[in-house]
C-alpha positions, 0 to 999 in steps of 0.5 A, spaced: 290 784 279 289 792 278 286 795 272 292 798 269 290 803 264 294 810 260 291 817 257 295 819 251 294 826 249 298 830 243 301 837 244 306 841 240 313 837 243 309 830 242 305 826 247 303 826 254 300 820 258 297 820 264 297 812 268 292 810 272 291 804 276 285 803 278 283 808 277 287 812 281 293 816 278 299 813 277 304 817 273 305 821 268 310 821 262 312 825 256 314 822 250 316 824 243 313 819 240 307 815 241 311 809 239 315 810 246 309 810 250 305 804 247 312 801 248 313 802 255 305 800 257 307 792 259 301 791 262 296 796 260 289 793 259 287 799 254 290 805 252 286 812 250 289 816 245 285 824 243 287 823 236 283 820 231 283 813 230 280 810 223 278 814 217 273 812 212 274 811 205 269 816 202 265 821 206 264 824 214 265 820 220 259 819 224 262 819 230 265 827 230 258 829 228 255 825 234 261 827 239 259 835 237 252 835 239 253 832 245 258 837 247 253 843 246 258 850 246 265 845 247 263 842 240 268 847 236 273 842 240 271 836 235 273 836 228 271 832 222 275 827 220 276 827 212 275 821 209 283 816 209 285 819 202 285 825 203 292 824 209 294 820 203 297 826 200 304 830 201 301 837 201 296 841 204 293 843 197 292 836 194 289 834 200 284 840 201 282 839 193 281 831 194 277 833 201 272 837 197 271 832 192 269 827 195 265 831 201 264 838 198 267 841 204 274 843 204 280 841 209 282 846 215 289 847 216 290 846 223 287 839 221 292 837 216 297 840 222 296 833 226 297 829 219 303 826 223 301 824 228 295 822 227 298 816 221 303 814 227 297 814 231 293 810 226 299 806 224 299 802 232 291 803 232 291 798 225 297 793 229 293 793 236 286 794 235 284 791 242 288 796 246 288 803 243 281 806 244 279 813 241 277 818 245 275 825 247 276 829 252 271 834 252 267 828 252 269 825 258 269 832 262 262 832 259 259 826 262 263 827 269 259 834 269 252 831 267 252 838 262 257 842 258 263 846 261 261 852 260 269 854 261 274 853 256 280 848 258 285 854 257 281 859 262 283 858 270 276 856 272 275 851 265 282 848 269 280 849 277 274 845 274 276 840 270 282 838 275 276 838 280 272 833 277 278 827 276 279 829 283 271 827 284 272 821 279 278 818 284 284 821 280 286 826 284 293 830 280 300 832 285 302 839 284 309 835 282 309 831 276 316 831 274 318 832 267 311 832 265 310 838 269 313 841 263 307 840 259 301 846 259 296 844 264 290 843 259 294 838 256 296 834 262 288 834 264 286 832 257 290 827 258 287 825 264 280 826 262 283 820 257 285 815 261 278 816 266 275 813 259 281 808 258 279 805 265 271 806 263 273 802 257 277 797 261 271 795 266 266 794 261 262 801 263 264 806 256 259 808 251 261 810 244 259 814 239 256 812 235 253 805 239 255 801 236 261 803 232 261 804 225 265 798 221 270 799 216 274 793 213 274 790 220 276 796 223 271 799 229 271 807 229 268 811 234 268 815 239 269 813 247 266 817 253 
């Protein structure tokens, strides 16, 4: 039976996924919802997503302290997770006075930018605990390497490598993707870097920061790479 596992990254129209079966690529799809991808994953042993899953009611999460440090001059891709009732609030003022309050630093904006997406994330993550899996995909490029990428995902030669270590790691993408092509190209392969660490996780070999996870009412939050 082959180990069927999806990477989902976010991007300004919604949500690419890149499949793999395993291991090796299988399709990749645009949805614009995340709710559309998770229903169309039947038979899919675990499902990585780059966005945030769990918040913690009172402070920082560890997990982004520990992906950051890893990530040496890629770290400014991790961002803080402010504490769950700071994405309770209606508007960018009350949830940057809430996040000093209970942490002493305030809330950037292009974090608040992702409030939707991320409760929708958060709101299948809370109903399929044992499919969705948090990752990053920096972190993922990270471990593949051995080191840091020193180029930015943006740039030609952070794109030629990236897409050259998938290759490395059996997940070689087609010039052609059909409508996902319409997506960047840095989206499709965070996506695809996701879906290497879904598969890691499928088969037992992922690591998360932190190890083990942090627990929170149940929930288990962390980092997978």
């Amino acid at each position: 039976m082959s180990i069927h596992v999806i990477g989902v990254d976010a991007y300004a129209l919604g949500w690419v996924g890149v499949e793999l079966r395993d291991g090796a690529f299988g399709r990749a799809v645009l949805a614009s919802t995340l709710y559309e991808i998770v229903a169309g994953s039947s038979g899919a042993a675990v499902i990585g997503v780059d966005i945030p899953l769990g918040m913690l009611p009172d402070r920082w999460r560890s997990a982004d302290t520990l992906a950051a440090d890893q990530l040496g001059p890629r770290r400014s891709s991790v961002f803080r997770v402010p504490p769950r009732p700071v994405w309770m609030e209606q508007d960018f003022t009350s949830a940057n006075r809430l996040c000093r309050e209970l942490t002493g630093a305030g809330l950037s904006r292009q974090s608040w930018a992702l409030r939707p997406k991320l409760l929708e994330a958060n709101a299948i993550w809370e109903k399929h605990p044992s499919l969705l899996f948090e990752a990053h995909p920096e972190l993922s490029f990270r471990t593949m390497a051995g080191e840091p990428l020193p180029y930015a995902k943006k740039t030609w030669s952070g794109q030629a490598r990236r897409r050259e270590l998938l290759a490395r790691n059996g997940i070689v993408l087609p010039d052609q993707l059909g409508p996902a092509g319409q997506a960047p190209p840095d989206d499709i392969l965070d996506a695809a870097a996701v879906a290497w660490t879904a598969h890691r996780v499928a088969t037992g070999t992922g690591l998360s920061h932190p190890s083990p996870p942090e627990e929170d009412n149940g929930s288990r939050i962390a980092i997978w790479y």
